[in-house]
C-alpha positions as CSV (number, residue, x, y, z in Angstrom):
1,X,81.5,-92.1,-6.4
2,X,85.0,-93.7,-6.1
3,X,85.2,-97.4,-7.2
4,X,88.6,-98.9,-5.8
5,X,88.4,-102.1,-7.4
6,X,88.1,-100.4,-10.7
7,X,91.2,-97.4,-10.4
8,X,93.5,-99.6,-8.3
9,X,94.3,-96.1,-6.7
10,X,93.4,-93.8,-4.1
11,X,92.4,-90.3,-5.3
12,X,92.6,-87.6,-3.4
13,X,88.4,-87.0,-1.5
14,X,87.4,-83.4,-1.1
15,X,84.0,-83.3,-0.2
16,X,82.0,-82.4,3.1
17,X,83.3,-83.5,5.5
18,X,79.8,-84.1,7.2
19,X,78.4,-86.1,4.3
20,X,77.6,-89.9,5.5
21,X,80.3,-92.4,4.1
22,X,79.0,-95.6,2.4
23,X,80.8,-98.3,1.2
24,X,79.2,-100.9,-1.5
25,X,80.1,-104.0,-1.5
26,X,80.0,-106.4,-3.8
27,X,81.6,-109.9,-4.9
28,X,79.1,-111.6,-7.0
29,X,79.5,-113.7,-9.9
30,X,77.2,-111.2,-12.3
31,X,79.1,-107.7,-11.5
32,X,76.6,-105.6,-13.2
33,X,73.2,-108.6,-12.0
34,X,70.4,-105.0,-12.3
35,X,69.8,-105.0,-8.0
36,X,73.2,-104.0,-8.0
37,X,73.7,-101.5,-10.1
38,X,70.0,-99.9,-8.7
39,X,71.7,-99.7,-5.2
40,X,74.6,-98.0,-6.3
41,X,72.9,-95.3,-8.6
42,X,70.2,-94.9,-5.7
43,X,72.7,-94.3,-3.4
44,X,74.7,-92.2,-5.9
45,X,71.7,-89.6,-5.7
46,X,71.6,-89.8,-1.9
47,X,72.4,-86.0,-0.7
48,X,74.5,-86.0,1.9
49,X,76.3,-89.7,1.0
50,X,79.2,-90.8,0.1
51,X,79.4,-93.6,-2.1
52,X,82.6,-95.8,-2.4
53,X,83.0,-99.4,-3.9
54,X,84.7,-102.0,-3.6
55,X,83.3,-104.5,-5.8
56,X,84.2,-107.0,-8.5
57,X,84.8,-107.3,-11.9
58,X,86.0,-110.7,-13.0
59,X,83.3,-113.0,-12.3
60,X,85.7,-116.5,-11.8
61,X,87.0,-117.3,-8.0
62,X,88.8,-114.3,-8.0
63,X,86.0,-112.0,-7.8
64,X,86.5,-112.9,-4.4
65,X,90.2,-111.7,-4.0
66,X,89.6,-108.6,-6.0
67,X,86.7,-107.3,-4.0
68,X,88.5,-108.5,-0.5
69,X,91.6,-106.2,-1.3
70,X,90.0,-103.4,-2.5
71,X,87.4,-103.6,0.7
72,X,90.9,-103.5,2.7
73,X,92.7,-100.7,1.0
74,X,88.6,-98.6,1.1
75,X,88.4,-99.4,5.0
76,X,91.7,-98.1,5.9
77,X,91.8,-94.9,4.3
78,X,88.6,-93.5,3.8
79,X,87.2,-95.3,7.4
80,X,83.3,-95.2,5.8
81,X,80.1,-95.0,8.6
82,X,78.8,-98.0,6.7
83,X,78.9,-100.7,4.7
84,X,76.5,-102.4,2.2
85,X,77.1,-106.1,1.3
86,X,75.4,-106.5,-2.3
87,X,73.7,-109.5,-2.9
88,X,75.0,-112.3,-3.4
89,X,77.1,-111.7,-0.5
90,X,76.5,-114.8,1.8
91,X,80.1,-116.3,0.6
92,X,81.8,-113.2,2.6
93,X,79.9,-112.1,4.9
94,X,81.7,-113.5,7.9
95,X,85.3,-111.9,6.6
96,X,83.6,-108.6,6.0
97,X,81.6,-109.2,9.1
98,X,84.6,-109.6,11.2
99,X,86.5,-106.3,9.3
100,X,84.0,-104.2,9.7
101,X,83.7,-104.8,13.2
102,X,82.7,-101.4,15.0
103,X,80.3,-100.6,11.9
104,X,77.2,-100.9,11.3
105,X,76.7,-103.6,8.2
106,X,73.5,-103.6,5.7
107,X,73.0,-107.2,4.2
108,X,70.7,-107.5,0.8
109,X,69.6,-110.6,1.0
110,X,67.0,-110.0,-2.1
111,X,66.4,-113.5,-2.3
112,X,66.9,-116.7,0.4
113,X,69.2,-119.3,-0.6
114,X,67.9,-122.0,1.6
115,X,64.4,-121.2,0.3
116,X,65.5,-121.9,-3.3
117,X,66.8,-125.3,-2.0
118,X,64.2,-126.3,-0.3
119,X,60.7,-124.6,-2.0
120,X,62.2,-124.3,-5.5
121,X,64.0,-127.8,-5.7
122,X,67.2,-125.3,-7.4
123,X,69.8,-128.8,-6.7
124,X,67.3,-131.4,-6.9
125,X,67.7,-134.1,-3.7
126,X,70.9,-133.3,-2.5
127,X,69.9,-129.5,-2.3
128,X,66.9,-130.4,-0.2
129,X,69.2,-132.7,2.0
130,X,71.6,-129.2,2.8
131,X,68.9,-126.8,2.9
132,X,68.7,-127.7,6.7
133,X,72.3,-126.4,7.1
134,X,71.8,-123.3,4.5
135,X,69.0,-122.2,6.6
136,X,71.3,-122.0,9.9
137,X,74.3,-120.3,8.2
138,X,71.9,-117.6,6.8
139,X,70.0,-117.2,10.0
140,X,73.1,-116.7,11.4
141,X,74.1,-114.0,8.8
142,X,70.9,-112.4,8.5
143,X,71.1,-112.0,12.8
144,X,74.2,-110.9,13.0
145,X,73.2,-108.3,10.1
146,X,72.4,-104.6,11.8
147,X,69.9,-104.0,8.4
148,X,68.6,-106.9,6.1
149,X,67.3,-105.7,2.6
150,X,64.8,-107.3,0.3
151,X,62.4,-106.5,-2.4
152,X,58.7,-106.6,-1.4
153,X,56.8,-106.6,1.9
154,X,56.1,-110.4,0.8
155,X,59.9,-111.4,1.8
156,X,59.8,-108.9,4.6
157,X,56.9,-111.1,6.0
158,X,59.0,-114.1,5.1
159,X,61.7,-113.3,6.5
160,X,60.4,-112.3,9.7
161,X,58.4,-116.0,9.8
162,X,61.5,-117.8,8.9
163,X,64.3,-116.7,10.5
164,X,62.8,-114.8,13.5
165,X,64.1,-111.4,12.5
166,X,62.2,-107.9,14.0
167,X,60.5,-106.3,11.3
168,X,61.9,-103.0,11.9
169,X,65.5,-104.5,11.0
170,X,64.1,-105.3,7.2
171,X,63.3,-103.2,4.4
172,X,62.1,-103.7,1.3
173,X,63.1,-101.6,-1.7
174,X,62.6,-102.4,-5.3
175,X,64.9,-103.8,-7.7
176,X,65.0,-101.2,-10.1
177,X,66.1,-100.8,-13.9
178,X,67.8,-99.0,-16.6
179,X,65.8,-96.3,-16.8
180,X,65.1,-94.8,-20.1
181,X,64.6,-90.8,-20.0
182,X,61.4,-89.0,-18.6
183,X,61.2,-87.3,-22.2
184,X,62.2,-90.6,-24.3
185,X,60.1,-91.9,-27.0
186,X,57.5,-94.7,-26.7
187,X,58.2,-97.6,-28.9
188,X,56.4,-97.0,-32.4
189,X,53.0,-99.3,-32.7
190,X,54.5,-102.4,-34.4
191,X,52.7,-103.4,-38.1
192,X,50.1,-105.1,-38.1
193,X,51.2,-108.1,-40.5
194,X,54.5,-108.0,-38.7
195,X,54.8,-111.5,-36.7
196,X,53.7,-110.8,-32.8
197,X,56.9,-111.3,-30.5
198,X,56.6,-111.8,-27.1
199,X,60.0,-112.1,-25.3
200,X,61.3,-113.6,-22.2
201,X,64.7,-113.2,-20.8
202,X,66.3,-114.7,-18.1
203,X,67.4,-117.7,-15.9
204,X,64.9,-120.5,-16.1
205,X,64.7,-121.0,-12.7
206,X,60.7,-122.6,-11.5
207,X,60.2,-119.3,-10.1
208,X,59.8,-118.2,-13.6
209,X,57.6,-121.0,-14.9
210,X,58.7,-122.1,-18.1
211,X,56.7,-124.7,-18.3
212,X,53.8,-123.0,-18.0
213,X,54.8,-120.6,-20.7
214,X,55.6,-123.5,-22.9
215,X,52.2,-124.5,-22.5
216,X,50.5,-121.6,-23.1
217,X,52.4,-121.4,-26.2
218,X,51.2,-124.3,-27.3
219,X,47.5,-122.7,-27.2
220,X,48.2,-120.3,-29.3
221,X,49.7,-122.7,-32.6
222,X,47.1,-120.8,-34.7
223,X,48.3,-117.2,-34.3
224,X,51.1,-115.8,-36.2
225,X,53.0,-115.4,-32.7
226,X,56.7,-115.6,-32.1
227,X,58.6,-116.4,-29.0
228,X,61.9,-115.4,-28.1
229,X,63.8,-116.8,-25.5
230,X,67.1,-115.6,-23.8
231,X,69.5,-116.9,-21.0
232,X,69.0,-120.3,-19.1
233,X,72.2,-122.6,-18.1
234,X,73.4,-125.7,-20.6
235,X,70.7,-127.8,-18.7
236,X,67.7,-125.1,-18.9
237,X,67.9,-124.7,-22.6
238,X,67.8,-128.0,-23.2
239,X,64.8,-128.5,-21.2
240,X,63.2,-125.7,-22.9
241,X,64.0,-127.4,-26.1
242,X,62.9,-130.6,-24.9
243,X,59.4,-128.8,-23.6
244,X,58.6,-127.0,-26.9
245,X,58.8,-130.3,-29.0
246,X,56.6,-132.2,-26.3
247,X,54.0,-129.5,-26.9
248,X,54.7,-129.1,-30.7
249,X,56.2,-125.5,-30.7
250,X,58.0,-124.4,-33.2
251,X,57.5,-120.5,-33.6
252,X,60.2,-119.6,-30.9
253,X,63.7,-118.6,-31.1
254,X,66.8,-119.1,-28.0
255,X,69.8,-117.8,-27.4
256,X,71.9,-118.2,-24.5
257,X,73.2,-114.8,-23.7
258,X,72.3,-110.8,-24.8
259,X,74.7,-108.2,-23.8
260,X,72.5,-105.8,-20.9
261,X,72.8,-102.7,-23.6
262,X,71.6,-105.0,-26.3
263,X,68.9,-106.0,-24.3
264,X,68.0,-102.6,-23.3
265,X,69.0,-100.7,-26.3
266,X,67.2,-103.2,-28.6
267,X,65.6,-106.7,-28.0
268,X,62.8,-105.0,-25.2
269,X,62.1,-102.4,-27.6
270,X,61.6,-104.9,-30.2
271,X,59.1,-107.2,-28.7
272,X,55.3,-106.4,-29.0
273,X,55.0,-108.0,-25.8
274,X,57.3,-108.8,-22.9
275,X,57.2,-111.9,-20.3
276,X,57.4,-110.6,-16.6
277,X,56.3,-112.8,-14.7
278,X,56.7,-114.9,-12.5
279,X,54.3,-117.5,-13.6
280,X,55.3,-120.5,-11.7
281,X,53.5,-120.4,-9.0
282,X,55.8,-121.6,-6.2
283,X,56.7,-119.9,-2.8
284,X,59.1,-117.4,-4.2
285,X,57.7,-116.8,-7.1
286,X,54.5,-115.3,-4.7
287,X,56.8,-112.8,-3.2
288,X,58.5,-111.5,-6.5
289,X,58.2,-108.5,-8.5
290,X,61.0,-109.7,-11.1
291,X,63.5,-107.6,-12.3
292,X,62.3,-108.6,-16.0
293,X,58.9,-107.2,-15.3
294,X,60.2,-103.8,-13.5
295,X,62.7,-103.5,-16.4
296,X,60.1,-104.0,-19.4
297,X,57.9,-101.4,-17.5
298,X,60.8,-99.1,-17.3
299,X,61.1,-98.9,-20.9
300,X,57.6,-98.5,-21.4
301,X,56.9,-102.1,-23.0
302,X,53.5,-103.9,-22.1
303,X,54.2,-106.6,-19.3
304,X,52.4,-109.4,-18.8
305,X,53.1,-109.8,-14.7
306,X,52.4,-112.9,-12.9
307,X,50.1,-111.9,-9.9
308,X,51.5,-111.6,-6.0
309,X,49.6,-110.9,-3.0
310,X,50.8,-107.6,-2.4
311,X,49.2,-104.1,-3.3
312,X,51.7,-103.4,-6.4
313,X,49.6,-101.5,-8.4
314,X,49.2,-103.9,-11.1
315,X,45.9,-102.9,-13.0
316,X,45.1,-105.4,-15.7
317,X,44.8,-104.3,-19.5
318,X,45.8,-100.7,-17.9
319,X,49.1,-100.7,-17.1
320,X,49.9,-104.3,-17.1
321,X,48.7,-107.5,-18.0
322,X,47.8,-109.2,-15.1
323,X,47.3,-113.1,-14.6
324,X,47.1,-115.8,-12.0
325,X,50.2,-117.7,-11.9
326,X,50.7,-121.3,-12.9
327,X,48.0,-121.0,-15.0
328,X,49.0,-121.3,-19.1
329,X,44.9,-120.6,-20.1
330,X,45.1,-117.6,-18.3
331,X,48.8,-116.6,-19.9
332,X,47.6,-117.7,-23.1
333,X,44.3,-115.5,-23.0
334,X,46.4,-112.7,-22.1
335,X,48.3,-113.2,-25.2
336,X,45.5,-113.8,-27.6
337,X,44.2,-110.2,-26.1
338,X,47.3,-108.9,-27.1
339,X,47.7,-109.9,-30.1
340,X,44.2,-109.0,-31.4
341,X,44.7,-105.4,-29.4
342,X,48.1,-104.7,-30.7
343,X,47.2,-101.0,-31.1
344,X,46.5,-100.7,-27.1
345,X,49.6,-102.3,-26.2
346,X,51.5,-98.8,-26.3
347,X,49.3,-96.9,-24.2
348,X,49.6,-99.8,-21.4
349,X,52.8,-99.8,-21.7
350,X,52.7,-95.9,-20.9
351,X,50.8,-96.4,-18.2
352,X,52.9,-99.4,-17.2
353,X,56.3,-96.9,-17.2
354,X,54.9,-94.5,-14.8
355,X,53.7,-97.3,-12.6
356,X,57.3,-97.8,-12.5
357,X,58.1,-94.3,-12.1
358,X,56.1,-94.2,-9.3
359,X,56.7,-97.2,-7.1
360,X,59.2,-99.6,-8.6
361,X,62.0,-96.8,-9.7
362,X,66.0,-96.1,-8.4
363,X,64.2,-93.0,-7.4
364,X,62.1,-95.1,-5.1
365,X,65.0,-97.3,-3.5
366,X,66.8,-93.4,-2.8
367,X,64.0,-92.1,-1.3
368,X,63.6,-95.2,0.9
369,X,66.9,-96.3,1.3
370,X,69.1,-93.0,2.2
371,X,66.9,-91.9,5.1
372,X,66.9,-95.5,6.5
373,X,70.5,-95.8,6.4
374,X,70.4,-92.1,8.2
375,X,68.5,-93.8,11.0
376,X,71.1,-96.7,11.5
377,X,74.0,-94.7,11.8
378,X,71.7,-92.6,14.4
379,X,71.1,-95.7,16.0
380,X,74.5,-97.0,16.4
381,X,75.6,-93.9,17.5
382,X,73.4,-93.8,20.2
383,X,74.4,-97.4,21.9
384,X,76.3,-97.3,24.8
């Protein structure tokens, strides 16, 4: 794996000279966002590929610059078969677009930004006003795109509804995690006279349902149960605050930011329960399987998962807890459950970390992705 943006330099490649050449891109404002770094360690196992980067690492304006020179100095000396524009990529895709010309380009667009505008309410009024223009600047990217990525056969459909893309040009692969080892430990059955904690980390977004957590909170005032928050903007946090003294919760904690290891390493493991989702109950939050919930079941952690229609493998109290979304009786019963069935929770959360193992892994995403991208160069190769 050679990451330009990262050495500045251009070591010398020995390697087969047959093996397929992709080039990552990336330029978003979270470097290491979890869908990111997924691709590139799914791709890293691909046999027979090639991975290069050029990605970012500052996450200011010049993320931009950085990734846009070291795409430059990747395309003119190692000339890769293809690219791969990570998401968020809808700033740049034109100028990559246009130097890539003669190759074929993979888009991830793992979420629509005009949808947020216009189903989510993300900017309010004057979002809904320019989700009209959105949507034609990202039909025009996701057309001119010769493979469009996503995460479930949910946004697949979606996509094919909104846009008027061919299914065969989309393909869903999971998000993916940081993986803890095949032979790690499960985390040790918490005391029972320990406080219950159930954590959710995360932007706020309504996708997520907040409020609906909030409010099953509030159901549960006469259990020893603690809740702790993490991530949100200025604004989200405040409205979380706002929320929990509405519905007179008190037993919850916030902070704005975790470091990923930290999270990994330490707060997941910690938690007797974690907060998957999504529980909102809008239009994107029925085609999601968050990266929260795949990365709690990764680690072996009971999930509580905010049902989609889509065959995911949930089973509920198995491997999972499952729940309708945008329904806080039905989040709260879940938690009650847990908390008077604390000793089950580490056997579902087994169960829940080979479900991930088995459909939601960066194993999955390689075993998917590598003989798709296979085809396109085929494909390509093949036009007139």
């Amino acid at each position: 794996m050679i990451d330009h943006a990262e050495s500045g330099t251009d070591p010398t490649i020995t390697t087969n000279k047959r093996a397929l050449r992709v080039a990552y891109i990336l330029a978003y404002r979270a470097p290491n966002y979890i869908r990111s770094l997924s691709l590139q360690r799914a791709l890293g196992d691909c046999s027979g590929i090639e991975l290069l980067l050029a990605r970012n690492h500052s996450t200011g304006l010049a993320r931009y610059f950085e990734t846009w020179q070291a795409l430059r100095q990747l395309r003119k000396t190692h000339a890769p078969d293809i690219y791969i524009l990570g998401f968020r990529g809808h700033e740049m895709f034109w100028p990559v677009r246009w130097l890539t010309r003669g190759k074929p380009l993979v888009f991830d667009a793992l979420m629509s930004p005009s949808a947020a505008l216009r189903e989510e309410n993300k900017a309010g009024f004057l979002g809904r006003l320019l989700a009209p223009l959105l949507h034609r600047f990202e039909r025009g990217i996701l057309r001119r795109a010769d493979l469009v990525l996503t995460d479930t056969q949910q946004h697949v459909a979606f996509y094919v509804r909104q846009f008027g893309l061919p299914q065969d040009k989309l393909l869903a692969v999971p998000v993916g995690a940081v993986e803890a080892n095949a032979s790690a430990e499960l985390p040790a059955t918490p005391a029972t006279d320990a406080p219950f904690r159930v954590l959710f980390y995360g932007s706020m977004l309504p996708l997520h349902g907040i409020d609906v957590i909030i409010a099953a909170a509030a159901k549960l005032a006469d259990l020893p149960i603690r809740f702790d928050f993490v991530g949100g903007s200025v604004r989200q946090a405040q409205r979380l605050h706002r929320l929990c003294a509405t519905r007179g919760v008190t037993r919850y904690a916030h902070r704005r930011w975790v470091p990923l290891d930290e999270l990994v390493g330490a707060e997941i493991p910690r938690a007797d329960v974690c907060l998957g989702g999504p529980f909102g109950g809008t239009p994107q939050a029925r085609r999601v399987v968050t990266g929260k919930a795949s990365q709690s079941l990764a680690l072996g952690k009971a999930t509580v998962i905010g049902a989609i229609d889509e065959a995911s493998g949930f089973i509920d109290k198995d491997n999972c807890l499952l729940v309708p979304q945008a329904d806080a009786d039905a989040l709260a019963s879940a938690l009650r459950w847990c908390a008077a069935h604390r000793d089950a929770l580490p056997a579902i959360g087994q169960r829940g970390q080979m479900l991930y193992r088995q459909r939601l892994s960066v194993q999955t995403i390689t075993q998917q992705l590598c003989p798709a991208l296979q085809r396109l160069l085929a494909a390509h190769k093949a036009q007139p």
